[in-house]
Backbone bond lengths (Angstrom), bond angles and torsions (degrees), N, CA, C in turn:
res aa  C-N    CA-C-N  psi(-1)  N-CA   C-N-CA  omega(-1)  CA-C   N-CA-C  phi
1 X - - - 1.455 - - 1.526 108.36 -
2 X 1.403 123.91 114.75 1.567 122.45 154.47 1.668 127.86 -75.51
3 X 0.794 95.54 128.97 1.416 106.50 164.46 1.621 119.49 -30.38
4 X 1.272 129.83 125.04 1.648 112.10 167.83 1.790 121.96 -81.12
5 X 1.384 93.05 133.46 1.638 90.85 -172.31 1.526 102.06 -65.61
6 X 1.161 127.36 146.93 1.750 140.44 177.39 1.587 99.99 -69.99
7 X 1.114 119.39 -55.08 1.671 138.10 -178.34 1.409 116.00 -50.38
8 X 1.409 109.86 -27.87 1.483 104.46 176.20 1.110 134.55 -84.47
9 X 1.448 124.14 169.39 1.234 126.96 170.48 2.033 120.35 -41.15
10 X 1.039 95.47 -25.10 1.929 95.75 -175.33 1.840 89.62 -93.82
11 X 1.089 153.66 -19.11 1.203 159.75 164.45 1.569 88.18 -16.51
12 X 1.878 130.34 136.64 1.291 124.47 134.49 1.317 122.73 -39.24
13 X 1.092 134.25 -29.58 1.581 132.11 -151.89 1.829 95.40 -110.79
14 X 1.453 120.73 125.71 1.115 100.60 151.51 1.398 140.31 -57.47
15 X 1.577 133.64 160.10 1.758 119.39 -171.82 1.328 93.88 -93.16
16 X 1.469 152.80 6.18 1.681 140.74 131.93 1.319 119.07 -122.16
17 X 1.147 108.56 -167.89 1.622 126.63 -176.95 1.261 99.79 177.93
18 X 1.016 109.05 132.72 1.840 134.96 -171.01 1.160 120.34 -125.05
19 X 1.243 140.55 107.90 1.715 148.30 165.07 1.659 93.72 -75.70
20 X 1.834 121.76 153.21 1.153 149.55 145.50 0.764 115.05 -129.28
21 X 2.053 113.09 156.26 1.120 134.95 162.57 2.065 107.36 -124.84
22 X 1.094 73.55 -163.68 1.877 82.62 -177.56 1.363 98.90 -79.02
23 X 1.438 127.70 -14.96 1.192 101.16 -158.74 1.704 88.69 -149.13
24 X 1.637 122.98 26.47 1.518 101.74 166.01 1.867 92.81 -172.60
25 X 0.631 131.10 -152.27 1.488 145.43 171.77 1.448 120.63 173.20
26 X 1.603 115.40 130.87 1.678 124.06 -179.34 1.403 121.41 -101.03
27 X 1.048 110.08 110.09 1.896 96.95 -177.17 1.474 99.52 -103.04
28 X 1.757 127.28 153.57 0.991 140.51 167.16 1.668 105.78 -108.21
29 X 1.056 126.78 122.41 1.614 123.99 170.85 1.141 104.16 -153.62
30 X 2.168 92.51 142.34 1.388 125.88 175.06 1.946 103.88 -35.08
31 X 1.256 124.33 139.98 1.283 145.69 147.38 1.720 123.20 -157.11
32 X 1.063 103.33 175.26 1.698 116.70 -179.82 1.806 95.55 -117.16
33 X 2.010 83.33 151.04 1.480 81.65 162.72 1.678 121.97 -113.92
34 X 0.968 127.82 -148.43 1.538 130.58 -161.29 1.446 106.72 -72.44
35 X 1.637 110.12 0.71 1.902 120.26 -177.43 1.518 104.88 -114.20
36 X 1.693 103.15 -10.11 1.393 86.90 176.47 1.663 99.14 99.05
37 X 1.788 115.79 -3.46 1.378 94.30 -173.15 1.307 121.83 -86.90
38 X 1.427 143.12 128.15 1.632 132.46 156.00 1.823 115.28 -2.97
39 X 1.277 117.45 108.84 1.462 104.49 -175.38 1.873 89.34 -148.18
40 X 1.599 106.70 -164.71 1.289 109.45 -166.27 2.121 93.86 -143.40
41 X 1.167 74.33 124.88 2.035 76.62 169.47 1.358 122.65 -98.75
42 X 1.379 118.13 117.68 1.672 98.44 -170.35 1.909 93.95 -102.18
43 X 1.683 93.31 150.01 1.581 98.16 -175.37 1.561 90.87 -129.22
44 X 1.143 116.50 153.12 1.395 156.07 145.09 1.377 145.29 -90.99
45 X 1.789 120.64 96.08 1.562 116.57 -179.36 1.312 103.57 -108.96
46 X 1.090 117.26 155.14 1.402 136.71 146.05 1.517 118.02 -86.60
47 X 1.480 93.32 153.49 2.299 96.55 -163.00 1.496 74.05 -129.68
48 X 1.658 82.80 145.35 1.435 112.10 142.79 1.617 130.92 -62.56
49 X 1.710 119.34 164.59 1.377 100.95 174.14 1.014 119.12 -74.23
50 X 1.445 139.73 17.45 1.879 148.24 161.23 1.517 92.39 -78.69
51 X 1.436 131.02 -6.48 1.731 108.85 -148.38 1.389 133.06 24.10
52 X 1.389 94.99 74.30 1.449 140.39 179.02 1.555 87.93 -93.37
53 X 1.420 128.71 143.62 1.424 137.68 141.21 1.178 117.67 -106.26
54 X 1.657 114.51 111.27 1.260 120.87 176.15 1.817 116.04 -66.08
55 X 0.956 101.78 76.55 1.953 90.21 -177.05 1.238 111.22 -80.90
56 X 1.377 133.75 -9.97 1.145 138.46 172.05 1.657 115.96 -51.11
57 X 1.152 109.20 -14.45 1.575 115.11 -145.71 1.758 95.45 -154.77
58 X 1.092 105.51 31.80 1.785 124.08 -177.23 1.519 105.37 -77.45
59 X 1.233 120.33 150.21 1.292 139.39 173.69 1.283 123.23 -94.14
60 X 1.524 150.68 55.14 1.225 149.45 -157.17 1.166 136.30 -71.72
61 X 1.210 153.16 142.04 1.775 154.84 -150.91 1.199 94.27 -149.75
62 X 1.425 134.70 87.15 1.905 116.52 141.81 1.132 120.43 -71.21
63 X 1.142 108.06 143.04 2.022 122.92 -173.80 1.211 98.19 -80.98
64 X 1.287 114.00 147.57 1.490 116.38 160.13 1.997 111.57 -80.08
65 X 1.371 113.10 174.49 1.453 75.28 157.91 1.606 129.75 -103.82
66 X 1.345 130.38 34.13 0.937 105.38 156.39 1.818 116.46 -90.01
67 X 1.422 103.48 -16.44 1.813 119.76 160.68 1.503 102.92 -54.82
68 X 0.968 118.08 -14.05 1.561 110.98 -164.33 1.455 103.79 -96.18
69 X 1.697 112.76 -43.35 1.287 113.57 169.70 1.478 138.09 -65.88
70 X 1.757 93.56 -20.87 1.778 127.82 172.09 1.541 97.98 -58.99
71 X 1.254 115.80 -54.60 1.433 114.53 -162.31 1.380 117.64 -84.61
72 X 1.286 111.70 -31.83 1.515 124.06 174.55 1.477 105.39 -58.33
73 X 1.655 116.51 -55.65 1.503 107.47 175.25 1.611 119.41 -74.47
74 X 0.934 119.69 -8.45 1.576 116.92 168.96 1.550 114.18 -83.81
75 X 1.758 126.84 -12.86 1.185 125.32 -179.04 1.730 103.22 -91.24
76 X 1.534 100.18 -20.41 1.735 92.10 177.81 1.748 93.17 -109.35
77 X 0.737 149.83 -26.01 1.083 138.97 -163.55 1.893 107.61 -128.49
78 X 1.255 121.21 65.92 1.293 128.48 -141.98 1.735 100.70 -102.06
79 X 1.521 116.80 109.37 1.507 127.35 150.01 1.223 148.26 -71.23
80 X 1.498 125.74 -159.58 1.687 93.78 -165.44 1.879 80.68 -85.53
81 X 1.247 163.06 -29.12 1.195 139.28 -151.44 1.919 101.55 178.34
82 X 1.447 96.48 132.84 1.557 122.41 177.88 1.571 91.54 -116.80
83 X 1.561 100.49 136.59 1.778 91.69 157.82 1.605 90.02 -165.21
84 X 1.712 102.65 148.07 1.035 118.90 -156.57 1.723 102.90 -135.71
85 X 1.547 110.78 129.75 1.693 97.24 176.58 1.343 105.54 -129.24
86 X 1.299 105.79 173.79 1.550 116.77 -173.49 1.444 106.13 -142.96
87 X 1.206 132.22 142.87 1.524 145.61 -160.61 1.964 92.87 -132.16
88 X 1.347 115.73 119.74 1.705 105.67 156.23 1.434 98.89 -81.14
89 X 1.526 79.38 -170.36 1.515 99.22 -169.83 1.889 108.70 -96.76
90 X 1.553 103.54 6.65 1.304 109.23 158.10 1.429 122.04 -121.73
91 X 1.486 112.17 18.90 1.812 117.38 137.02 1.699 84.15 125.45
92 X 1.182 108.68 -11.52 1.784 88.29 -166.31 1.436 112.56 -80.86
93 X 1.381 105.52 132.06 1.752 113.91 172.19 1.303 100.90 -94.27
94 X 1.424 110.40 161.24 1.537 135.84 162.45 1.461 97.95 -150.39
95 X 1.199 101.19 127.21 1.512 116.66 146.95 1.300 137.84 -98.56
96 X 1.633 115.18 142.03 1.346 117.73 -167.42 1.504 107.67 -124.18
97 X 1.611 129.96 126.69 1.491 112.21 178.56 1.595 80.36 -162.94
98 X 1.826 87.40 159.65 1.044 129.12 163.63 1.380 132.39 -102.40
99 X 1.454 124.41 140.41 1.338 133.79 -165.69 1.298 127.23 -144.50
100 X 1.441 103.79 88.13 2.173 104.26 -173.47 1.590 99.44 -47.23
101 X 1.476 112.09 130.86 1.496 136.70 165.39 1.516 103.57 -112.97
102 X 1.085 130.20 49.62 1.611 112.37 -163.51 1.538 131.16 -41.95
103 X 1.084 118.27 101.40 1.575 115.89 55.15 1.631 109.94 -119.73
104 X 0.948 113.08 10.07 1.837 116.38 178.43 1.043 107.64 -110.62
105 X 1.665 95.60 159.03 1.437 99.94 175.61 2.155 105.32 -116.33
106 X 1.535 86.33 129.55 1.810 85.08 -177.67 1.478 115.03 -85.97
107 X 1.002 99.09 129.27 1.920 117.89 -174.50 1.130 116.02 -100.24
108 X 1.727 132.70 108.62 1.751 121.21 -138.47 1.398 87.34 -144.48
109 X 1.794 120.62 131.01 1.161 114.18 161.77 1.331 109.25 -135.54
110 X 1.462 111.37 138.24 1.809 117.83 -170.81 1.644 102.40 -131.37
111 X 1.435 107.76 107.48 1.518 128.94 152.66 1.152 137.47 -107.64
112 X 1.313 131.67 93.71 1.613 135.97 -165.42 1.506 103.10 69.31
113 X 0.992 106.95 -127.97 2.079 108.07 -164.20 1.494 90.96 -106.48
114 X 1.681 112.92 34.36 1.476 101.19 162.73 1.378 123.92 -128.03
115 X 1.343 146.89 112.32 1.266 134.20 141.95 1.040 151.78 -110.91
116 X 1.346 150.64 -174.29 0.941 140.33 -113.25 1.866 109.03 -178.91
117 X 1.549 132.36 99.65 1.291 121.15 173.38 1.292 119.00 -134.75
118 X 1.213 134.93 136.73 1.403 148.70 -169.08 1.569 119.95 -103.05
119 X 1.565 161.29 109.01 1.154 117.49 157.74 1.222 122.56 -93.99
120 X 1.554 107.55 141.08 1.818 114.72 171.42 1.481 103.10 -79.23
121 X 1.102 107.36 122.18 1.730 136.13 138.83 1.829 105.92 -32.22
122 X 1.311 92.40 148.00 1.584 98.84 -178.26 1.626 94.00 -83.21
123 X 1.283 145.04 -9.20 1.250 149.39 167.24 1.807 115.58 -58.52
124 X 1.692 101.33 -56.30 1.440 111.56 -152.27 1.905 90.92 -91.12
125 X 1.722 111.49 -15.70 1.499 122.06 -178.95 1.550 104.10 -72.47
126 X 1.416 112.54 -14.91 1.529 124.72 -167.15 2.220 95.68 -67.39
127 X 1.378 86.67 -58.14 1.643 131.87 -157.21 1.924 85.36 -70.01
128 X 1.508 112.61 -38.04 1.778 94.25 -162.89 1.545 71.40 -95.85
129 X 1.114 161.24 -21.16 1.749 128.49 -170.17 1.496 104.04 -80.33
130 X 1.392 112.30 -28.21 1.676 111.16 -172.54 1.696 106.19 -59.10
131 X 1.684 112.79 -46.73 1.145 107.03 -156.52 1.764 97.15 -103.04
132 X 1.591 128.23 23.12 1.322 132.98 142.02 1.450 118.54 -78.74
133 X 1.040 93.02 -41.88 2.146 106.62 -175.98 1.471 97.15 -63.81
134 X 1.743 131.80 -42.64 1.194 118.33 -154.04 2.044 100.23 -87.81
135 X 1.341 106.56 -17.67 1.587 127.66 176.18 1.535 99.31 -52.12
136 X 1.585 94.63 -62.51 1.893 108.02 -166.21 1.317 106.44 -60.87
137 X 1.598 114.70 -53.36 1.719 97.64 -170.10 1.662 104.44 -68.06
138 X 0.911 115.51 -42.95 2.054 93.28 169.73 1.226 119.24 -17.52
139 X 1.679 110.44 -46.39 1.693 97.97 -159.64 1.668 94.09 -77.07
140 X 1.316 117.31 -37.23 2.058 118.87 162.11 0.847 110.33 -146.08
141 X 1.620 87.60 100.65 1.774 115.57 153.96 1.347 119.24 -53.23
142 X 1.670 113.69 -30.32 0.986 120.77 173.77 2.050 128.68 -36.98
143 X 1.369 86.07 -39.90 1.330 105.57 -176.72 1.576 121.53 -68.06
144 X 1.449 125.71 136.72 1.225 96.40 157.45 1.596 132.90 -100.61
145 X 1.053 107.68 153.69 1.996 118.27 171.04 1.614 95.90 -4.71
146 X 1.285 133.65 -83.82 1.698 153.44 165.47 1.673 96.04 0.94
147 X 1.536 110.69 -69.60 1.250 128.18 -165.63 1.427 106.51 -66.02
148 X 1.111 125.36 -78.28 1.455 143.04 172.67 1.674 89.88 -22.37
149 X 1.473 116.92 -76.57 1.638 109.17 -163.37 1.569 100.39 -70.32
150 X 0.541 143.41 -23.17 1.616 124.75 150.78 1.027 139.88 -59.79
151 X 1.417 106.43 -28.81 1.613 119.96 151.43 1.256 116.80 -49.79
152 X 1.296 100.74 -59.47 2.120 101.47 -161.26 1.792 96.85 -66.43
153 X 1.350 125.90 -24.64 1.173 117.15 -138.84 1.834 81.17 -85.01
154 X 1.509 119.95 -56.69 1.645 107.73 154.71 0.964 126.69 -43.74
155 X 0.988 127.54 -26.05 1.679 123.34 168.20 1.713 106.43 -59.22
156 X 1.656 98.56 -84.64 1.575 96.91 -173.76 1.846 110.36 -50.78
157 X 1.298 123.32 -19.70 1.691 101.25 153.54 1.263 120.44 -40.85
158 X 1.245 99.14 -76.85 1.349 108.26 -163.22 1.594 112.63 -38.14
159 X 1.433 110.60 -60.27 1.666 125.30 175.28 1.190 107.46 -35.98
160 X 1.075 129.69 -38.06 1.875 133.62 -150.92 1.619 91.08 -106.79
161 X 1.433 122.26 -21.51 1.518 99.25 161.97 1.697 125.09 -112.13
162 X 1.733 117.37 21.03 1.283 130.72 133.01 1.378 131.90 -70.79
163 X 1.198 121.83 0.40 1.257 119.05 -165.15 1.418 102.43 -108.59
């Protein structure tokens, strides 16, 4: 008997989920990072007025995982604002954050003189916590569902009184 890979196509969870607007679209999708760990990449297009999504020309954010756990508890346990940046090692920042609009949550990314914002629907917010939760228990399976949401829910405390 093998094991089933999580990553694949027979996986419960699809490997994205995408929110649109008239004027941008956010995808969240399954990836690993440079350790090999289970993580989530968030991308960013801008549309034409056809609502066209340029993905060719997308703006991308991989989470680390402790970003991964940041975001997971801010999608169930959601404040006025998460934001998260990243610097390469050839100077460029992008920033990535989140912002309760109730009833959506706005998904904003700014790199050089470009950005980029989406809002999720409390529908498609349903669809990005499922396929964060199924990211997180990868890193412990060990854990159960019980644990994990008790986790994030101390987590997003804590976050919501750093901010």
């Amino acid at each position: 008997m093998t094991a089933e890979n999580p990553d694949s196509k027979h996986s419960q969870f699809p490997p994205s989920v995408h929110a649109y607007c008239a004027s941008s679209a956010v995808c969240l999708s399954f990836a690993t990072d440079r350790r090999s760990n289970p993580t989530v990449t968030v991308e960013f297009a801008s549309a034409s007025d056809s609502r066209k999504y340029d993905w060719a020309n997308k703006i991308a954010f991989q989470l680390t995982r402790n970003e991964l756990a940041e975001l997971t508890a801010y999608m169930f346990y959601p404040s006025s604002l998460s934001r998260w940046v990243h610097t390469s090692p050839a100077g460029v920042t992008k920033g990535f954050e989140v912002r309760l609009q109730s009833p959506v949550i706005l998904f904003s990314i700014s790199s050089r003189a470009r950005s980029v914002r989406t809002p999720v629907t409390p529908t498609d917010q349903y669809f990005f916590r499922n396929l964060l939760m199924s990211r997180l228990t990868r890193l412990q399976p060990d854990l159960s569902p019980e644990i994990h949401l008790a986790s994030l829910k101390r987590l997003a405390a804590n976050l919501s009184n750093h901010q």
